[in-house]
C-alpha positions in Angstrom: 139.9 55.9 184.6 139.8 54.1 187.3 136.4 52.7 187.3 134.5 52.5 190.3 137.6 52.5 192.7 137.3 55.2 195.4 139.8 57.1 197.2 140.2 54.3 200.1 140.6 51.6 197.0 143.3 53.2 195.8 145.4 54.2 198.8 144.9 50.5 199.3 146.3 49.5 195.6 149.1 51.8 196.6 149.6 50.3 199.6 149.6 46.7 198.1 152.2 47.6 195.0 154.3 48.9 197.9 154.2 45.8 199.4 154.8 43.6 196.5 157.0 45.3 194.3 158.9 47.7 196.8 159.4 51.2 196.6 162.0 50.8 194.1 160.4 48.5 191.6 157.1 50.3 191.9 158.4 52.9 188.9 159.1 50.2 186.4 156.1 48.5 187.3 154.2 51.3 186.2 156.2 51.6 182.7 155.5 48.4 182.3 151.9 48.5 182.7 151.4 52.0 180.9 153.2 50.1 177.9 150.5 46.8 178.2 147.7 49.1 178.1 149.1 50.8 175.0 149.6 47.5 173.2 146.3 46.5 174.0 144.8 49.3 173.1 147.2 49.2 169.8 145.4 45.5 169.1 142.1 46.3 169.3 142.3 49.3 167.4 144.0 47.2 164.8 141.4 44.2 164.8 139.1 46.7 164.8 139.8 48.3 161.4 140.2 44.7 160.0 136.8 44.2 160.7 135.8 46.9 159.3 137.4 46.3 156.4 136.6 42.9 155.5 132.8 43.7 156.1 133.1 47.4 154.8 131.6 49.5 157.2 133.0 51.6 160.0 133.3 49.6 163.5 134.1 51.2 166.5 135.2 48.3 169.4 132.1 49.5 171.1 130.1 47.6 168.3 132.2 44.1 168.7 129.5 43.6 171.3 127.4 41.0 169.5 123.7 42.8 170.7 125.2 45.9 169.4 126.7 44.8 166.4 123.1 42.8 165.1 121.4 46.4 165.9 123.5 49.0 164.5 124.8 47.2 161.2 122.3 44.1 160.6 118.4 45.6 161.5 117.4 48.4 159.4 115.4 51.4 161.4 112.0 49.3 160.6 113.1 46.1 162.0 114.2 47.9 165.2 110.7 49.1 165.7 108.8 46.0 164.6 111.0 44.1 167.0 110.8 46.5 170.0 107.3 47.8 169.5 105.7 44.5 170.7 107.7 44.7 174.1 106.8 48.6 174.3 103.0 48.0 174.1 103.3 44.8 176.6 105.1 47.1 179.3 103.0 50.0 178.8 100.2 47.5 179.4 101.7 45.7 182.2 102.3 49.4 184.2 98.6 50.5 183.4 97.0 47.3 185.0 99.6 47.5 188.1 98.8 51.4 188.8 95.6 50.4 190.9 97.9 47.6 192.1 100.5 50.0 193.3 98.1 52.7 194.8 96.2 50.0 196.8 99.3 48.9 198.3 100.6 52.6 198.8 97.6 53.8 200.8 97.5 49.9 203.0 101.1 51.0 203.6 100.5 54.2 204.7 96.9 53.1 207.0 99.6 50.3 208.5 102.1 53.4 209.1 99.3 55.5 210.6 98.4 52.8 212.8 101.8 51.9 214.0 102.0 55.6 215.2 98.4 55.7 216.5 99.6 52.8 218.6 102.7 54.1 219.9 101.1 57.4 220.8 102.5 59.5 217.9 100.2 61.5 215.5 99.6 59.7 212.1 101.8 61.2 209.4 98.4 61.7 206.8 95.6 62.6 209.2 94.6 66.0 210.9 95.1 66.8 214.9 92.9 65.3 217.0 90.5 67.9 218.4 91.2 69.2 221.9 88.5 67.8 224.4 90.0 69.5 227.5 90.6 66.2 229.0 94.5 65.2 229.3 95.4 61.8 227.7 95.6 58.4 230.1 99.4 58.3 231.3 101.3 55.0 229.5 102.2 52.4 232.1 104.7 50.8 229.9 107.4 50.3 232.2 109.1 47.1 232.8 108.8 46.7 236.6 105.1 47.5 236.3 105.5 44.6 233.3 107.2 41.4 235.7 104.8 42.9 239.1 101.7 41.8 236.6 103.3 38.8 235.7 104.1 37.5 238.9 100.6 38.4 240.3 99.7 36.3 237.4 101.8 33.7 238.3 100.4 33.4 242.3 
């Protein structure tokens, strides 16, 4: 009913009819809207069954959408498919040339992930353990201090 309004949304729609209208107004303001929705509802309804009328089939205010109007009450069944079978073939054809496409950059995305971890010392995600040589891996001197003494013996 209320669309796509959550539970925060509408504590704060509450909150802004509260400040607007008052707590004592807020009751009639409601009526009042309850009875719009009903007349508009009413009016549609009614131009609806005009419509259908004067053309002489049955329209639903779904159909007064012009894309679904053309579809459901002007193409036959045929026309449907000689206008959408074109498009079908032309994306089935457009996937199967983009599959090798979309592998190729899969698998360069998952080397460049691999060799991010390698890099930072991590096992890659895809590959087997590395096999245990006995010797114990080179400790990381990454720290910063280490970092600036380099630099400044640079530096001099």
């Amino acid at each position: 009913m209320f669309g796509n309004i959550g539970g925060t949304g509408f504590l704060v729609l509450i909150l802004l009819a509260i400040f607007l209208w008052g707590p004592d107004k807020i009751p009639h303001a409601l009526a009042n809207l309850r009875k719009f929705i009903a007349k508009a509802r009413q009016m549609a309804s009614n131009a609806a069954a005009d419509l259908s009328r004067e053309i002489g089939t049955d329209i639903k205010p779904e159909d007064l959408n012009p894309k679904t109007f053309v579809r459901k009450h002007v193409l036959s069944e045929e026309d449907q498919e000689m206008l959408t079978n074109p498009l079908k073939t032309t994306m089935k054809d457009l996937e199967d040339g983009t599959k090798p496409l979309k592998e190729d950059l899969d698998s360069a995305a998952s080397g460049l992930d691999d060799a991010r971890r390698s890099v930072n010392g991590q096992r890659p995600r895809h590959s087997a353990p590395k096999a245990v040589t006995g010797e114990a891996p080179a400790p990381k001197s990454d720290s910063g201090d280490e970092r600036a003494a380099s630099r400044f013996d640079d530096a001099t």
